[in-house]
VEXDREN-2710 file (C-alpha; in Angstrom, 1 decimal):
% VEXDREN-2710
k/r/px/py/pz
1/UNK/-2.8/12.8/0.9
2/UNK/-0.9/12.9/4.2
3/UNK/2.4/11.5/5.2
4/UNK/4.2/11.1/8.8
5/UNK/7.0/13.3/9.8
6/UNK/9.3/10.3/9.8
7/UNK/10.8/11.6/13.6
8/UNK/10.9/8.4/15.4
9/UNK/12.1/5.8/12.5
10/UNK/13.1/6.2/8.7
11/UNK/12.4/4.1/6.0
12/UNK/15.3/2.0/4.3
13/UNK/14.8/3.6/0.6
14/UNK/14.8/6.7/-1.2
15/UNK/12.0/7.3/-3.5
16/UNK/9.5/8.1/-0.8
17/UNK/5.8/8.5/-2.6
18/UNK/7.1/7.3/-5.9
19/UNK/3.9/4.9/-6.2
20/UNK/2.1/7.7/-7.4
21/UNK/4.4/8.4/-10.2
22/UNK/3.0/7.9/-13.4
23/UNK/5.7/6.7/-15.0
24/UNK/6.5/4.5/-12.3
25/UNK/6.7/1.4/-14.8
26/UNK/8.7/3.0/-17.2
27/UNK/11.2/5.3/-15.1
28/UNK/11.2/3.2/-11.6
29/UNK/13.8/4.2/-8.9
30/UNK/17.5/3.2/-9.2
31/UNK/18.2/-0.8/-9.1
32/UNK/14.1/-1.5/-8.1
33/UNK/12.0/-3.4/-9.8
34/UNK/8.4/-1.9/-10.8
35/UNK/5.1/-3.6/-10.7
36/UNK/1.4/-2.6/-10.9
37/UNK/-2.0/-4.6/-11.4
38/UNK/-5.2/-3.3/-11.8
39/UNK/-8.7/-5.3/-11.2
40/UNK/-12.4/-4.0/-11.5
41/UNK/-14.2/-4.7/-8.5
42/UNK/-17.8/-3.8/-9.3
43/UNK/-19.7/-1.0/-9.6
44/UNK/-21.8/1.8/-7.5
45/UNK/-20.7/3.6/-3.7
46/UNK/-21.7/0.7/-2.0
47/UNK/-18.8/-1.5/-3.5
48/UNK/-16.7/1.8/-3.3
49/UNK/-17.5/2.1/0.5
50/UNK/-17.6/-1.4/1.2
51/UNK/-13.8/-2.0/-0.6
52/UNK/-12.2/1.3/1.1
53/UNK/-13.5/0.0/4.8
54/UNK/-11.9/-3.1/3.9
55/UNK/-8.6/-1.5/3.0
56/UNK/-8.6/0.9/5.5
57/UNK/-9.3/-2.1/8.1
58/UNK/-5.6/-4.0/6.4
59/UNK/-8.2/-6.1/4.9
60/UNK/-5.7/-6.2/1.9
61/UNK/-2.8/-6.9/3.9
62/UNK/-4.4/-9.6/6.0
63/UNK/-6.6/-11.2/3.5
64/UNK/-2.8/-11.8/1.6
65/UNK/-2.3/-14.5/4.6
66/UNK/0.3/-11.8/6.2
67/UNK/-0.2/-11.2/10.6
68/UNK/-0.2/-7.7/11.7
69/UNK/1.5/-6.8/15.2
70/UNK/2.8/-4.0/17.1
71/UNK/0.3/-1.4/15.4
72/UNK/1.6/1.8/16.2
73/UNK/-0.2/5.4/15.4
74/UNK/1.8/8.0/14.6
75/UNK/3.1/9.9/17.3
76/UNK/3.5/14.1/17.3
77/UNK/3.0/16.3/15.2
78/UNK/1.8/15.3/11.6
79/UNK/1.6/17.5/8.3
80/UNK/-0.7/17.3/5.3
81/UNK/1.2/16.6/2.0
82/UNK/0.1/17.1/-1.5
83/UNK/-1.0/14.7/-3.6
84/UNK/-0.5/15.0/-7.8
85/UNK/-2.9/14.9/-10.7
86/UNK/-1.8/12.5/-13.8
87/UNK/0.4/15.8/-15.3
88/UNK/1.9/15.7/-11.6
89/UNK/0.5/19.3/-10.8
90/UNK/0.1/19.7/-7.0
91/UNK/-3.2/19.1/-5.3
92/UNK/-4.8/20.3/-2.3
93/UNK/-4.5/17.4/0.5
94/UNK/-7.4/15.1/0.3
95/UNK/-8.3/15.4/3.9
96/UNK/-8.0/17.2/7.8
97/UNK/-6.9/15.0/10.6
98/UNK/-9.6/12.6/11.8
99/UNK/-10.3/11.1/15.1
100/UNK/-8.2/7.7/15.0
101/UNK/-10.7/4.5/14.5
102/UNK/-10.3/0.8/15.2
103/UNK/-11.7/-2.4/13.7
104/UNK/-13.7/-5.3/15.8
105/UNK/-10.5/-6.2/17.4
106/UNK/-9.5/-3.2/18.3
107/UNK/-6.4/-2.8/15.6
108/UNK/-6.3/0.7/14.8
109/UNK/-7.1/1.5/11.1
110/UNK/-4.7/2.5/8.5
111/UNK/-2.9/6.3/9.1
112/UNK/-0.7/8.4/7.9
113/UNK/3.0/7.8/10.0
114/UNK/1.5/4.7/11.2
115/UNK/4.6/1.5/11.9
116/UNK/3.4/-2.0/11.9
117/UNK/4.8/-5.3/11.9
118/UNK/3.7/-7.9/9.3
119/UNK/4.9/-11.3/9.7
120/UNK/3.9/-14.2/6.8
121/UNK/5.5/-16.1/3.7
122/UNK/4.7/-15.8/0.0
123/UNK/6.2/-18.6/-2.0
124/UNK/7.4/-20.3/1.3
125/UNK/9.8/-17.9/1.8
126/UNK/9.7/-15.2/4.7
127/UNK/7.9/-12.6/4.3
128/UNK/8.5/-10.5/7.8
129/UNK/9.2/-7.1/7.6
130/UNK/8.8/-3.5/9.9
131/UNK/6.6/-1.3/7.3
132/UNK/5.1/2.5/7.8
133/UNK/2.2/3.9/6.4
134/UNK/3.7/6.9/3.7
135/UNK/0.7/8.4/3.0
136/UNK/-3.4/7.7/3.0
137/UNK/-6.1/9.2/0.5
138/UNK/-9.5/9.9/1.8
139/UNK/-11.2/11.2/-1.0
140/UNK/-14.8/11.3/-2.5
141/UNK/-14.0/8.9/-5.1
142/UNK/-10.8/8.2/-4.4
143/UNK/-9.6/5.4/-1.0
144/UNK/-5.7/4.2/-0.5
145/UNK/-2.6/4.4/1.0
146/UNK/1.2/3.3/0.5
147/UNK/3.2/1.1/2.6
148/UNK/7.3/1.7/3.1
149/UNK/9.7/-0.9/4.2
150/UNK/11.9/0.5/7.6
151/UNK/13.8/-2.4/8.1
152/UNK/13.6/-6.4/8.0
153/UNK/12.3/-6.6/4.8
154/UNK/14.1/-8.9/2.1
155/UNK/13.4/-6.0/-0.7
156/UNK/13.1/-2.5/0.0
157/UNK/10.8/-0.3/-1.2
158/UNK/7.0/0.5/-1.3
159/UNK/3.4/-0.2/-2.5
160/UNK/0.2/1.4/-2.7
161/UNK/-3.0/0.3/-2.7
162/UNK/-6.1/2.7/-4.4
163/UNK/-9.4/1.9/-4.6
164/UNK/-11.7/4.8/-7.5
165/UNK/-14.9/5.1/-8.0
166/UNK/-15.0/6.4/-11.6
167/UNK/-17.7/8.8/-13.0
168/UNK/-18.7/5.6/-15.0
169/UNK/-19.4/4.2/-11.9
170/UNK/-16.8/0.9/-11.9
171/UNK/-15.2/0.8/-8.9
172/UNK/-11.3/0.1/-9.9
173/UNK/-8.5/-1.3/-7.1
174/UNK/-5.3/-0.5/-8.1
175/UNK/-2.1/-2.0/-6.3
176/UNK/1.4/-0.5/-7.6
177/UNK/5.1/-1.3/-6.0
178/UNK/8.5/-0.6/-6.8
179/UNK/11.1/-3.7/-4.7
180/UNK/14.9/-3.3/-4.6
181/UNK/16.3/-6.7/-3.9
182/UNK/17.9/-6.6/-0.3
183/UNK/18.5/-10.0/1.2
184/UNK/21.3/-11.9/-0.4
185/UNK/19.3/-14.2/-2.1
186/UNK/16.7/-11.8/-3.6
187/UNK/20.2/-9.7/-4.7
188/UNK/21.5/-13.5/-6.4
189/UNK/17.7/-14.0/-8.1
190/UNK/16.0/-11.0/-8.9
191/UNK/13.0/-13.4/-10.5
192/UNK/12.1/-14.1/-6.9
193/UNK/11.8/-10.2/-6.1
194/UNK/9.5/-10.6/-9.8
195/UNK/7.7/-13.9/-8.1
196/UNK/7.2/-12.3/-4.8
197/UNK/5.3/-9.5/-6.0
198/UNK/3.3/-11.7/-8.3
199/UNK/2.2/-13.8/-5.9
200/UNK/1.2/-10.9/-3.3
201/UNK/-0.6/-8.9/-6.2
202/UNK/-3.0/-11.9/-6.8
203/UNK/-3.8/-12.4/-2.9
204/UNK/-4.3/-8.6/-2.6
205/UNK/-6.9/-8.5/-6.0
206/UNK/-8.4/-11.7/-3.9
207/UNK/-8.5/-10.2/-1.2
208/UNK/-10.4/-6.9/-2.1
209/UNK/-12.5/-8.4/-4.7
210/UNK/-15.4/-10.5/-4.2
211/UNK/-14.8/-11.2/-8.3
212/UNK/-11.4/-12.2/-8.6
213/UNK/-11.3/-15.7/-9.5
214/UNK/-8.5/-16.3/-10.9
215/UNK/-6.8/-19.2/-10.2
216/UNK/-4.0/-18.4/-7.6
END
């Protein structure tokens, strides 16, 4: 796992990396509301490559009907952090810097530190927001990253998306958030924070999986 240095912006919320908790769903961060869904995606390391490309590429992000602009890399220095085992003992980082990559359209691909703008609605309410990249996962078996609100969000918070290969060989994705109501109205009606999340879980599963078929 690797995370930015957070010298040029800051995210709006405290609990930076909490995603990974294990008890997120059970001890979430103060006054935010936890959520986490988890879909099998197929089997073997071709879906496992195939589904980490696609994340990698914001295929998760984009496929949820959200626009991506103002991509920016990380810039300086970055460090590698640790990532944690289910117990939450400290593991080695999961990978050495890499040359930056791009998709088709030139967009560069998902990194550690990276700020991006998405732009979109869920529900038909707004759902615009300046975000940075927390941390990404490179592993054998083991693809993702997390996302962070830095400002013009209606929640704070974060989410994380992980895709595993298992040693059964299913291929798991995994999508996990924690939202603190910010804009007025989401502070009035926490169910649309609940509602929100709902409906960006099911186009992320839809998104990744070519066997989600759920009806939306």
């Amino acid at each position: 796992m690797r995370r930015g240095t957070f010298k040029d912006d800051t995210v709006d919320y405290a609990a930076v990396g909490a995603t990974q908790a294990a008890d997120l769903m059970h001890f979430p961060p103060e006054r935010s509301i936890p959520a986490e869904e988890t879909l099998r995606i197929g089997s073997g390391e071709a879906r496992f490559q195939a589904a980490s490309e696609s994340l990698l590429s914001w295929g998760a992000v984009r496929g949820a009907g959200l626009r991506l602009s103002d991509v920016r890399p990380a810039s300086g220095p970055m460090y590698s952090g640790v990532s944690f085992d289910e117990e939450g003992n400290a593991l080695a980082p999961s990978r050495t810097e890499a040359d930056q990559r791009f998709d088709a359209d030139g967009t560069p691909f998902v990194g550690a530190g990276t700020n991006v703008h998405v732009r979109g609605r869920v529900g038909g309410l707004r759902a615009d927001a300046e975000l940075r990249v927390i941390f990404v996962v490179e592993e054998t078996r083991r693809v993702g990253f997390a996302l962070g609100t830095v400002g013009g969000s209606v929640v704070r918070g974060e989410e994380s998306f992980m895709v595993d290969w298992l040693p059964n060989d299913e291929v798991w994705f995994t999508v996990r958030a924690f939202d603190a109501p910010a804009a007025t109205t989401y502070r009035m009606l926490k169910g649309l924070v609940r509602r929100r999340r709902r409906q960006l879980f099911t186009r992320y599963l839809r998104a990744i999986s070519p066997l989600y078929t759920t009806p939306s």
